[in-house]
mmCIF file as Biopython writes it, N, C-alpha, C and O atoms, coordinates in Angstrom:
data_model
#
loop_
_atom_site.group_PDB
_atom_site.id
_atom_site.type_symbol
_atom_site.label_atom_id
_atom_site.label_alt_id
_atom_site.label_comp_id
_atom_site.label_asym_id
_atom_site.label_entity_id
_atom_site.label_seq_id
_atom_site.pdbx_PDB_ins_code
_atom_site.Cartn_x
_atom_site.Cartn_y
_atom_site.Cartn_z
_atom_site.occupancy
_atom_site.B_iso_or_equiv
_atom_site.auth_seq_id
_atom_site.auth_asym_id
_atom_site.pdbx_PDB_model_num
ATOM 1   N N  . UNK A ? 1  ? -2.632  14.440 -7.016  1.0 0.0 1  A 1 
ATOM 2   C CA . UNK A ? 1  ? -2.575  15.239 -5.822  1.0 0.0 1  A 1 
ATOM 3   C C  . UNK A ? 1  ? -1.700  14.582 -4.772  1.0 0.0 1  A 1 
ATOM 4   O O  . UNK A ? 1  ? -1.099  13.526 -4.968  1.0 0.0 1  A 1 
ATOM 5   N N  . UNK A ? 2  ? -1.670  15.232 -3.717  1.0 0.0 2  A 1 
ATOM 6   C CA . UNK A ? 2  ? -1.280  14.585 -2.586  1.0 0.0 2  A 1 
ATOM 7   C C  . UNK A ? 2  ? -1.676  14.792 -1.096  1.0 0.0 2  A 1 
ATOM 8   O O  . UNK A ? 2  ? -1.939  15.852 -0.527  1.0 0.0 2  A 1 
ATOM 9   N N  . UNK A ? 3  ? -1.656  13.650 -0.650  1.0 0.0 3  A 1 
ATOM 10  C CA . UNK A ? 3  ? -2.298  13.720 1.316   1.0 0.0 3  A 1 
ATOM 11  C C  . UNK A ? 3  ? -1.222  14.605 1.535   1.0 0.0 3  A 1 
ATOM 12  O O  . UNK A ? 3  ? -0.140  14.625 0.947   1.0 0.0 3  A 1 
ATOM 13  N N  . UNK A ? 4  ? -1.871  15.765 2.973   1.0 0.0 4  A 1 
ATOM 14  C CA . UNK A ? 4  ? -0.708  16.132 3.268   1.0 0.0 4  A 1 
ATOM 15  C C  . UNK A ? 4  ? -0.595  15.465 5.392   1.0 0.0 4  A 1 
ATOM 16  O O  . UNK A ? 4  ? 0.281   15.220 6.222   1.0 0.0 4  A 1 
ATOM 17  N N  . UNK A ? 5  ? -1.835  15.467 5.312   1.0 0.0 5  A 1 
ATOM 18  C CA . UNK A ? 5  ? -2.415  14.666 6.784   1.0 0.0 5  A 1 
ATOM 19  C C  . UNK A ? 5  ? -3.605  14.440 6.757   1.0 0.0 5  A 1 
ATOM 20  O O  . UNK A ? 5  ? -4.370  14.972 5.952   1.0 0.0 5  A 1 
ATOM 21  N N  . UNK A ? 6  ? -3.861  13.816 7.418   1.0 0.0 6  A 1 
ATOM 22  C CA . UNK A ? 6  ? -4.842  12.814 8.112   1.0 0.0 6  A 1 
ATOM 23  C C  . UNK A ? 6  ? -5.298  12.687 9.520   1.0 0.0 6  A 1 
ATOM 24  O O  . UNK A ? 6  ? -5.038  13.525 10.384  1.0 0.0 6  A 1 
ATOM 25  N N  . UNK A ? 7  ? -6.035  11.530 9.729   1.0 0.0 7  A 1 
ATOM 26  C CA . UNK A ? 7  ? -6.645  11.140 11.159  1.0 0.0 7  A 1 
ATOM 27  C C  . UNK A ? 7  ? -8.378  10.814 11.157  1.0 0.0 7  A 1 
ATOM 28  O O  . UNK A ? 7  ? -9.334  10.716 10.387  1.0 0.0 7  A 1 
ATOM 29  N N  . UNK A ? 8  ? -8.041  10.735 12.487  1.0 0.0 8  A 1 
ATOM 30  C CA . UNK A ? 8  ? -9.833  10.419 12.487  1.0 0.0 8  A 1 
ATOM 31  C C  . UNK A ? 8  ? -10.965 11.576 12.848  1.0 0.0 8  A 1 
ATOM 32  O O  . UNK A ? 8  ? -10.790 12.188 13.902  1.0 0.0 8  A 1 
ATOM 33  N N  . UNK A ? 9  ? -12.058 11.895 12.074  1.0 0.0 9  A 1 
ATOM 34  C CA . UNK A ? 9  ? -12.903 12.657 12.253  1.0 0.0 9  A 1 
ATOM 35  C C  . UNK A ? 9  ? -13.981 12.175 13.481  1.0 0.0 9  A 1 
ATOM 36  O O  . UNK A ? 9  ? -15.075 11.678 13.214  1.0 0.0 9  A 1 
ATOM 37  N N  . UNK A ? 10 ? -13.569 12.370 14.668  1.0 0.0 10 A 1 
ATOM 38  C CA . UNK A ? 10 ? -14.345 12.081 15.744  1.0 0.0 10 A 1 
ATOM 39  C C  . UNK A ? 10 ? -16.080 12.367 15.677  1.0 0.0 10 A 1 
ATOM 40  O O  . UNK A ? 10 ? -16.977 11.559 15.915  1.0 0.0 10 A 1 
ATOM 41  N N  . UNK A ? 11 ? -16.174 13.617 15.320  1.0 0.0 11 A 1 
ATOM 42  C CA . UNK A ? 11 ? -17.648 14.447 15.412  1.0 0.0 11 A 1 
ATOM 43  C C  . UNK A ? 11 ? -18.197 13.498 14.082  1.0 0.0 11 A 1 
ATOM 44  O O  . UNK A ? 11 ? -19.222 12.819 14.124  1.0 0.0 11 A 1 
ATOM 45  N N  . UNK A ? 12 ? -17.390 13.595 13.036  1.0 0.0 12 A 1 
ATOM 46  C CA . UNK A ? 12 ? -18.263 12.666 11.778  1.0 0.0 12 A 1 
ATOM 47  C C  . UNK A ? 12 ? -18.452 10.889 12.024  1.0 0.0 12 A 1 
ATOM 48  O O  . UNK A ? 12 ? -19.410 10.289 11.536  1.0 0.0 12 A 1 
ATOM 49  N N  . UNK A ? 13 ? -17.834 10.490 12.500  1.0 0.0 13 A 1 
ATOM 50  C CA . UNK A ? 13 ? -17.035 9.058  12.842  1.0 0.0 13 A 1 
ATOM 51  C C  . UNK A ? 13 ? -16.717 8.918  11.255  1.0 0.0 13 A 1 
ATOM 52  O O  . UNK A ? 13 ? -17.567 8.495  10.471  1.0 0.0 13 A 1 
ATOM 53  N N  . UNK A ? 14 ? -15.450 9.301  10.867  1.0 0.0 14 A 1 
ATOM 54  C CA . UNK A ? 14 ? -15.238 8.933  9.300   1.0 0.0 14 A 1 
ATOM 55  C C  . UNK A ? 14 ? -13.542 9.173  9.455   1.0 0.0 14 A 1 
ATOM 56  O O  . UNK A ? 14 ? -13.208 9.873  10.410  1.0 0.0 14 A 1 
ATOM 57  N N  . UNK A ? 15 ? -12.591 8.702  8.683   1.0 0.0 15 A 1 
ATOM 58  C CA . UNK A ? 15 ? -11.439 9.133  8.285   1.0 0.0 15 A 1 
ATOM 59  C C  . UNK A ? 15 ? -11.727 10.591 7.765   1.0 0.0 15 A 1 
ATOM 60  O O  . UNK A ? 15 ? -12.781 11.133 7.431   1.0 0.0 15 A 1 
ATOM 61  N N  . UNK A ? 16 ? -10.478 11.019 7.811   1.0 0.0 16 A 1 
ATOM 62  C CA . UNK A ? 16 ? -10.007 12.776 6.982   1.0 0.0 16 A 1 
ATOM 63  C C  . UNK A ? 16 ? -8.884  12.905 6.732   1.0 0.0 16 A 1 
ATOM 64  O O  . UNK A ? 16 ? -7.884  12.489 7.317   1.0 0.0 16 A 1 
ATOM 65  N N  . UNK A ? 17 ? -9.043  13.690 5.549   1.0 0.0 17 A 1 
ATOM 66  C CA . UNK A ? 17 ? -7.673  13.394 5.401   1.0 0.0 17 A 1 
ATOM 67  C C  . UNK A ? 17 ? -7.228  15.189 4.627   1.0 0.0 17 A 1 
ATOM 68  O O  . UNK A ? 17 ? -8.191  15.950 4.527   1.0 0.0 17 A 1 
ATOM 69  N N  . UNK A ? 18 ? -6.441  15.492 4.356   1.0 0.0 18 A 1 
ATOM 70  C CA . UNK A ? 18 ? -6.284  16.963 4.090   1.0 0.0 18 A 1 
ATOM 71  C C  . UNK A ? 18 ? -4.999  16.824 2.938   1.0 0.0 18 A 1 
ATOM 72  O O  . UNK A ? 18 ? -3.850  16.434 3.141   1.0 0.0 18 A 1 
ATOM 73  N N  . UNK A ? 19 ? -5.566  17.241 1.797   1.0 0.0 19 A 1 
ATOM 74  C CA . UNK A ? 19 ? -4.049  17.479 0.758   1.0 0.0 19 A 1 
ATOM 75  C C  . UNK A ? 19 ? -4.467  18.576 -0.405  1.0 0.0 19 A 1 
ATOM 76  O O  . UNK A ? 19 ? -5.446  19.321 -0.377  1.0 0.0 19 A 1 
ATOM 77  N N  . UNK A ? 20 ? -3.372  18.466 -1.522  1.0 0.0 20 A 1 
ATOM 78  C CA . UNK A ? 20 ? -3.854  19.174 -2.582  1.0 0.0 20 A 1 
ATOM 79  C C  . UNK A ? 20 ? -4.104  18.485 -3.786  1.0 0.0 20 A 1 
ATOM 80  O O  . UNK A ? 20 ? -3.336  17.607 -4.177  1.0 0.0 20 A 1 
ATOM 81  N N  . UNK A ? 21 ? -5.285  18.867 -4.506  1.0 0.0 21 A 1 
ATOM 82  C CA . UNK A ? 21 ? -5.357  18.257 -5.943  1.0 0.0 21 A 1 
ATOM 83  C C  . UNK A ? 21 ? -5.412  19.554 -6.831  1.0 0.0 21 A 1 
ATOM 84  O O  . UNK A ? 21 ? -5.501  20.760 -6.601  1.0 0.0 21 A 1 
ATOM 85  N N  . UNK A ? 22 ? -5.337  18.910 -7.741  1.0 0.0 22 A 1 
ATOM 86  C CA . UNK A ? 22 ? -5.340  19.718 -9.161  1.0 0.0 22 A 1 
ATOM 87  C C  . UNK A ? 22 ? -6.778  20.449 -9.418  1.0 0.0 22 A 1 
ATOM 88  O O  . UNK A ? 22 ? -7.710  19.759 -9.006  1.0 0.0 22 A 1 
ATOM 89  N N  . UNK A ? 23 ? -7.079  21.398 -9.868  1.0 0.0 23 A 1 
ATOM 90  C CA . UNK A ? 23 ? -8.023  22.265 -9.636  1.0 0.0 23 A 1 
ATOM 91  C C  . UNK A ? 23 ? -9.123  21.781 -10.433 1.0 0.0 23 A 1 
ATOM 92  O O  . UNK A ? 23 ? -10.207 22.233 -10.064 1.0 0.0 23 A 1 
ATOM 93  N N  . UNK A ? 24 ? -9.176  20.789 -11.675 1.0 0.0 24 A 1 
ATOM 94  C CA . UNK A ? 24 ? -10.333 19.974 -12.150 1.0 0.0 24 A 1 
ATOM 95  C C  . UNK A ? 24 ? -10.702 18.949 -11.093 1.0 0.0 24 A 1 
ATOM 96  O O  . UNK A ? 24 ? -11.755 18.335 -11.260 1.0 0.0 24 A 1 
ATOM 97  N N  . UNK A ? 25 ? -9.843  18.653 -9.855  1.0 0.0 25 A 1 
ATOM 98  C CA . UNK A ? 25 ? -10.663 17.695 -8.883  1.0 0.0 25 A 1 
ATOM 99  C C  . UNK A ? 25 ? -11.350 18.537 -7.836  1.0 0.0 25 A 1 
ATOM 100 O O  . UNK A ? 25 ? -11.656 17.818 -6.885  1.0 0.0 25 A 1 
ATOM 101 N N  . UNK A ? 26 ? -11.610 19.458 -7.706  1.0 0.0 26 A 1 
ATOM 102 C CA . UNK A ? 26 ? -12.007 20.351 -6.420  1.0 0.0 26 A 1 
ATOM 103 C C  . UNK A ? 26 ? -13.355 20.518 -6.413  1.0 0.0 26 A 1 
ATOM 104 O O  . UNK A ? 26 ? -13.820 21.049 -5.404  1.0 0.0 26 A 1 
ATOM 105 N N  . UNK A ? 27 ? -13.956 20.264 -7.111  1.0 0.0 27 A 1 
ATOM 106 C CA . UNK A ? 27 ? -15.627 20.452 -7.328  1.0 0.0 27 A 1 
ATOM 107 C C  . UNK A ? 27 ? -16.502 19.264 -5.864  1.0 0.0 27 A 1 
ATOM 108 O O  . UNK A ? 27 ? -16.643 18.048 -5.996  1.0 0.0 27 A 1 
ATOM 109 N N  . UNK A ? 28 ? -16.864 19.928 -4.845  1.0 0.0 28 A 1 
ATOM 110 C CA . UNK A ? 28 ? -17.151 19.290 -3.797  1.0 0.0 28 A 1 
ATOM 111 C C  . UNK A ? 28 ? -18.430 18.042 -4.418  1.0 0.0 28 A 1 
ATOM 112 O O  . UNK A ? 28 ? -19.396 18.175 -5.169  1.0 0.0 28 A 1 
ATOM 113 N N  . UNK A ? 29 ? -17.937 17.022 -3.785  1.0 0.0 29 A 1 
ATOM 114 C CA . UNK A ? 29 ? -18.567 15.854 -4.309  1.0 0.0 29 A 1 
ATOM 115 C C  . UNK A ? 29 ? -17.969 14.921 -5.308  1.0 0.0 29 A 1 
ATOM 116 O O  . UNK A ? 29 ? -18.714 14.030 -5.715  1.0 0.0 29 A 1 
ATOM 117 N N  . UNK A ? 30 ? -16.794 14.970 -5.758  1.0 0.0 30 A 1 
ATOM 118 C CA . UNK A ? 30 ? -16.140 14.322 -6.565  1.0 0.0 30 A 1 
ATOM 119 C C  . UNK A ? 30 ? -15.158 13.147 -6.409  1.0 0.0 30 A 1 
ATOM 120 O O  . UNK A ? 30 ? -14.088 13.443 -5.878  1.0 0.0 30 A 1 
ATOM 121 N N  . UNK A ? 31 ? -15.265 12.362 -6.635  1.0 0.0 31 A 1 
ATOM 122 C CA . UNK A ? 31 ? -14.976 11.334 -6.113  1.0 0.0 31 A 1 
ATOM 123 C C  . UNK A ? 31 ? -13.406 11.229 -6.577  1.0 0.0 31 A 1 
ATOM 124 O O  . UNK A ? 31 ? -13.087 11.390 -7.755  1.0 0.0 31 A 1 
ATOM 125 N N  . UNK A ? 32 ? -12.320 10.904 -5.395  1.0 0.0 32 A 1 
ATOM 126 C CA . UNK A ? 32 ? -11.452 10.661 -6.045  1.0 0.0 32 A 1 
ATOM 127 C C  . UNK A ? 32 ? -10.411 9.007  -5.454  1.0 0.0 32 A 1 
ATOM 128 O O  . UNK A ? 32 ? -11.122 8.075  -5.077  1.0 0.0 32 A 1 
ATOM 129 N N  . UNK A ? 33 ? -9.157  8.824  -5.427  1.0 0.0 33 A 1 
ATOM 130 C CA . UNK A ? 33 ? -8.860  7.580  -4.607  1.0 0.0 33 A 1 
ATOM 131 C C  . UNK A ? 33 ? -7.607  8.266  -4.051  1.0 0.0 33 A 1 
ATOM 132 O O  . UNK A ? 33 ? -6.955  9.110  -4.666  1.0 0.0 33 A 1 
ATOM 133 N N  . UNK A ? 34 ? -7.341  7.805  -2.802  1.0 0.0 34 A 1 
ATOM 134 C CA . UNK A ? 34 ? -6.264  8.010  -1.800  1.0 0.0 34 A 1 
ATOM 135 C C  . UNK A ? 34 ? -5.538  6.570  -1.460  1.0 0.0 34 A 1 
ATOM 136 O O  . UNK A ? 34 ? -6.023  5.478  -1.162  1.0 0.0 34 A 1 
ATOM 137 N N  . UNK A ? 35 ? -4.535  6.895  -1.583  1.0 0.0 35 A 1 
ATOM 138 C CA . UNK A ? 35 ? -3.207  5.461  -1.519  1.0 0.0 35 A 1 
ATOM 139 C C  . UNK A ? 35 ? -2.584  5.887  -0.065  1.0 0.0 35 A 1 
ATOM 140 O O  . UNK A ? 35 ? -1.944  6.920  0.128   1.0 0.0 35 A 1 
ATOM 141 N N  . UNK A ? 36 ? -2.831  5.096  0.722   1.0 0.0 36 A 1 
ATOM 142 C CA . UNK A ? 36 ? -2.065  5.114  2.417   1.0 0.0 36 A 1 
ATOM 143 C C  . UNK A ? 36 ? -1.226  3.890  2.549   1.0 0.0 36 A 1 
ATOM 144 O O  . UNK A ? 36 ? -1.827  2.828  2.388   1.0 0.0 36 A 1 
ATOM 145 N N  . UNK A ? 37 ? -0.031  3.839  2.795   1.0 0.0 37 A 1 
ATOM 146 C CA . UNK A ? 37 ? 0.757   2.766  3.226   1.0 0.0 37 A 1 
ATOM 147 C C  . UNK A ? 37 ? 0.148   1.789  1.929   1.0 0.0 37 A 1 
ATOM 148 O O  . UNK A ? 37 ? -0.734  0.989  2.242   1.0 0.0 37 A 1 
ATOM 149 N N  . UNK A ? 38 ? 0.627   1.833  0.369   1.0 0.0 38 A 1 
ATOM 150 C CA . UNK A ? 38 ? 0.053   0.927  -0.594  1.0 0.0 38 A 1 
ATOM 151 C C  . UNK A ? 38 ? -1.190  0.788  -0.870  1.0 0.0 38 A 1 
ATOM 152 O O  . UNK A ? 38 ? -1.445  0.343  -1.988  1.0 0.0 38 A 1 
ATOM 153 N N  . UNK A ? 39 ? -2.300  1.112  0.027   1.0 0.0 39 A 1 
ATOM 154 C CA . UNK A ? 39 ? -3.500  0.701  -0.229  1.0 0.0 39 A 1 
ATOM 155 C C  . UNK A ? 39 ? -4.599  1.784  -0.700  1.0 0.0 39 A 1 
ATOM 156 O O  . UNK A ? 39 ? -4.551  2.834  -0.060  1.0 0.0 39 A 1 
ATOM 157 N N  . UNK A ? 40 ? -5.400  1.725  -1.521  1.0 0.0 40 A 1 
ATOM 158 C CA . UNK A ? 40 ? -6.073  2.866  -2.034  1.0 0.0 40 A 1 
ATOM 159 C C  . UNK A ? 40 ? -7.467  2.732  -1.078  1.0 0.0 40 A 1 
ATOM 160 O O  . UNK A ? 40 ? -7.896  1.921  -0.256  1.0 0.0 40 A 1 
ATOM 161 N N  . UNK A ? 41 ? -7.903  3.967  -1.654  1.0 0.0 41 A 1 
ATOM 162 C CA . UNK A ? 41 ? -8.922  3.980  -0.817  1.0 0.0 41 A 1 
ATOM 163 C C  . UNK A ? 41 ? -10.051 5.159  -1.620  1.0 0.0 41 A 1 
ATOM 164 O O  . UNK A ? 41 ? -9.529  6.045  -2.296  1.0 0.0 41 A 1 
ATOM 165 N N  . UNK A ? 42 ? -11.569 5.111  -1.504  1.0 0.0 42 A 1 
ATOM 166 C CA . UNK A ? 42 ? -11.914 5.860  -2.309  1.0 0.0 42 A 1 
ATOM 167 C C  . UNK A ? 42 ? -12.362 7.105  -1.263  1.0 0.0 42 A 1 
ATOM 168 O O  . UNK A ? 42 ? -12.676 6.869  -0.096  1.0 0.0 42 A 1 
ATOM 169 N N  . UNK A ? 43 ? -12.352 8.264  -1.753  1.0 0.0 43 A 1 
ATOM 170 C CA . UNK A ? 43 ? -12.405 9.470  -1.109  1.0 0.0 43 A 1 
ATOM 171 C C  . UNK A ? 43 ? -13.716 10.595 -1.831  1.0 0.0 43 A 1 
ATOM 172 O O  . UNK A ? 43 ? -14.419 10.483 -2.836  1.0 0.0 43 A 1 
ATOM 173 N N  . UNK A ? 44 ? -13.647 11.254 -1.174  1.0 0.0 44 A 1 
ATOM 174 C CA . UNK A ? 44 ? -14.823 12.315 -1.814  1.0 0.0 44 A 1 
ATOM 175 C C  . UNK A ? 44 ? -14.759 13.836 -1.249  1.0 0.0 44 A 1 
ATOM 176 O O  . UNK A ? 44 ? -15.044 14.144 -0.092  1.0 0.0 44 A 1 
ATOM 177 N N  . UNK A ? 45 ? -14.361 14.680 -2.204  1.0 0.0 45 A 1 
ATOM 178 C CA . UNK A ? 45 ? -13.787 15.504 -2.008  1.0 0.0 45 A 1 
ATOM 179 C C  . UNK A ? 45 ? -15.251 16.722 -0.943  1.0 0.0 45 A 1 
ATOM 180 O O  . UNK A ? 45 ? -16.450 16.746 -1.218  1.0 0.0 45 A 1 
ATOM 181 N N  . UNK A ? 46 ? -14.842 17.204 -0.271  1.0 0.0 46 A 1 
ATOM 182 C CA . UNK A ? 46 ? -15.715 18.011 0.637   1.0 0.0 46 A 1 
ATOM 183 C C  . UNK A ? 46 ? -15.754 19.494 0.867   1.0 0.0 46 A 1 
ATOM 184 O O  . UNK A ? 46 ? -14.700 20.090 1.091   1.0 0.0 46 A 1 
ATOM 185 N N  . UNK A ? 47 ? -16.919 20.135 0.826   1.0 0.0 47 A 1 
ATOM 186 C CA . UNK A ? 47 ? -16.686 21.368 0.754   1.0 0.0 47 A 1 
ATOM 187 C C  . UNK A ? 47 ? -15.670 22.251 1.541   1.0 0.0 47 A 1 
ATOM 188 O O  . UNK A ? 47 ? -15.042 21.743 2.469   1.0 0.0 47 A 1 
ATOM 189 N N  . UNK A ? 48 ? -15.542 23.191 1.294   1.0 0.0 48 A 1 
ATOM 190 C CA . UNK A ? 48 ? -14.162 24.098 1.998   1.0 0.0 48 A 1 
ATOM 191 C C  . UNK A ? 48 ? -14.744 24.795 3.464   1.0 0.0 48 A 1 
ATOM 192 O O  . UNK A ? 48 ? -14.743 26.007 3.680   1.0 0.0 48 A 1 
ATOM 193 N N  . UNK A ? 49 ? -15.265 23.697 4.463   1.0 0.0 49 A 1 
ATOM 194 C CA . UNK A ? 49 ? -16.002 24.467 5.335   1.0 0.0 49 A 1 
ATOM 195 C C  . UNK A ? 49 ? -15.280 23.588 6.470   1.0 0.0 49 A 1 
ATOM 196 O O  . UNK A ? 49 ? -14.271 22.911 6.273   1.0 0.0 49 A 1 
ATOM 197 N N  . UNK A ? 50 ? -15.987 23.714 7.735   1.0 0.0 50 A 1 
ATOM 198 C CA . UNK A ? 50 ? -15.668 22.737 9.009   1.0 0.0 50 A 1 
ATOM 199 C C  . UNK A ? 50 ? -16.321 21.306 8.788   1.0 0.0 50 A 1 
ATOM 200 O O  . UNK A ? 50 ? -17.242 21.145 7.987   1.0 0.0 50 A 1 
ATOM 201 N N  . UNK A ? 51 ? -15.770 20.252 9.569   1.0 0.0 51 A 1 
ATOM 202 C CA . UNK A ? 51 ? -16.524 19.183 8.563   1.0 0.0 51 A 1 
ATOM 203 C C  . UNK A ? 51 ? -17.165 18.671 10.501  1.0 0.0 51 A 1 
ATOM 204 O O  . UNK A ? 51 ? -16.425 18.251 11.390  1.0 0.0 51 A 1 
ATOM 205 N N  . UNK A ? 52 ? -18.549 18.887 10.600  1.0 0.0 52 A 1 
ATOM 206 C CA . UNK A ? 52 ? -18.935 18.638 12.100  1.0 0.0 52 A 1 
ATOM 207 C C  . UNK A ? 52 ? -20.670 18.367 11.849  1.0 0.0 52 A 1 
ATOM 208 O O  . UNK A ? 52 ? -21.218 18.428 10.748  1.0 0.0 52 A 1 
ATOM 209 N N  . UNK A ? 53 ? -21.389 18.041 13.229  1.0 0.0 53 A 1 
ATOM 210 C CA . UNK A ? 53 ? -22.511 17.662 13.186  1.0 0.0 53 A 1 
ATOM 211 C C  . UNK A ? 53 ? -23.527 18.301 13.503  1.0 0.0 53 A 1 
ATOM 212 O O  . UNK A ? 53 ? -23.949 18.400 14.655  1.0 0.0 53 A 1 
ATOM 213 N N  . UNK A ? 54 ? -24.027 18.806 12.501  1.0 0.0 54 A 1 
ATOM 214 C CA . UNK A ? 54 ? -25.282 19.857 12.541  1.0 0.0 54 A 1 
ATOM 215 C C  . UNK A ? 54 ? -25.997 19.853 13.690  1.0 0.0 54 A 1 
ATOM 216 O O  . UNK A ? 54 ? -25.943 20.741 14.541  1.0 0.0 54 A 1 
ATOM 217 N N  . UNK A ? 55 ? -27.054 18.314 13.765  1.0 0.0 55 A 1 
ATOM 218 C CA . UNK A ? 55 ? -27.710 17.661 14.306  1.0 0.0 55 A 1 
ATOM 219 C C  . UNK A ? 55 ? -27.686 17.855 15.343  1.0 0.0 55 A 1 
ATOM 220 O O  . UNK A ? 55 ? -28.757 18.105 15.896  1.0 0.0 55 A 1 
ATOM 221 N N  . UNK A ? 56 ? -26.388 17.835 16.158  1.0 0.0 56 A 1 
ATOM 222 C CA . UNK A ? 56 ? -25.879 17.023 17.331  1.0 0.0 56 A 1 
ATOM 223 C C  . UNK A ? 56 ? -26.685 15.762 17.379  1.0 0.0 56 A 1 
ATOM 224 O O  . UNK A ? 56 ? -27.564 15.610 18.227  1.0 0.0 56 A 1 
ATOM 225 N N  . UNK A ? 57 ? -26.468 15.081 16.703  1.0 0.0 57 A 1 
ATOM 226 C CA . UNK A ? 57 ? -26.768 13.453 16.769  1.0 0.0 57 A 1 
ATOM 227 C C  . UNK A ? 57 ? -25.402 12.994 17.414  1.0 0.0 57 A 1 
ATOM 228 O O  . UNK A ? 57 ? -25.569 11.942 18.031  1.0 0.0 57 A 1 
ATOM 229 N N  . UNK A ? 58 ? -24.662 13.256 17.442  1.0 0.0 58 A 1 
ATOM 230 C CA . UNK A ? 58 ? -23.437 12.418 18.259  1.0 0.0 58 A 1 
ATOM 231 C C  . UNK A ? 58 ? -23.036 13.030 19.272  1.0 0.0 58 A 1 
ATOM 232 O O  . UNK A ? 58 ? -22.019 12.737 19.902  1.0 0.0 58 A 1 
ATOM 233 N N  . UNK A ? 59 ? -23.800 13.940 19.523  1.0 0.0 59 A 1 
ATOM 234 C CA . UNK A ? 59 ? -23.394 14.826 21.050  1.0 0.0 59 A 1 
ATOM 235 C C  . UNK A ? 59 ? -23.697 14.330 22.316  1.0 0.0 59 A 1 
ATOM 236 O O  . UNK A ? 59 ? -24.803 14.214 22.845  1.0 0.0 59 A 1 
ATOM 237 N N  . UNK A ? 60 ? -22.369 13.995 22.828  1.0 0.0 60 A 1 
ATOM 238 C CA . UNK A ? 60 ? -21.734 13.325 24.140  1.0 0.0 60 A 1 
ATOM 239 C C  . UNK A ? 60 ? -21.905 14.145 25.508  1.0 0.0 60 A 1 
ATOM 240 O O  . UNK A ? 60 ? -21.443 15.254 25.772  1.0 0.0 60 A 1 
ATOM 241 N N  . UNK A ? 61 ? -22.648 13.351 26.262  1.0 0.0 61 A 1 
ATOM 242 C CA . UNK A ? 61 ? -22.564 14.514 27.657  1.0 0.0 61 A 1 
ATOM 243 C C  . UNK A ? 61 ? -21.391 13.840 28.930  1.0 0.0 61 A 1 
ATOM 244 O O  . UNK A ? 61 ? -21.179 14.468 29.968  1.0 0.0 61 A 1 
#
């Protein structure tokens, strides 16, 4: 596959990152690895929804 962007997920506190894989990796929960500037990194693929905090456990006033 490939990243197509990135950044930081503020509401999750986690990296994100946004690309395409091949349609046997798309099954939400699947673990895959991401290479940034040489370095890999392991990733996990996430459902096709908004990625934010139910809870509001991190909700800032």
């Amino acid at each position: 596959g490939e990243t197509t962007s990135g950044g930081w997920g503020h509401r999750i506190d986690k990296s994100i990152a946004l690309g395409m894989l091949r349609a046997d990796l798309t099954e939400p929960g699947t673990t895959v690895e991401v290479e940034i500037f040489g370095e890999r990194f392991r990733a996990i693929v996430q459902k096709d929804e908004p990625l934010w905090d139910p809870k509001n456990e991190r909700l800032r006033a």
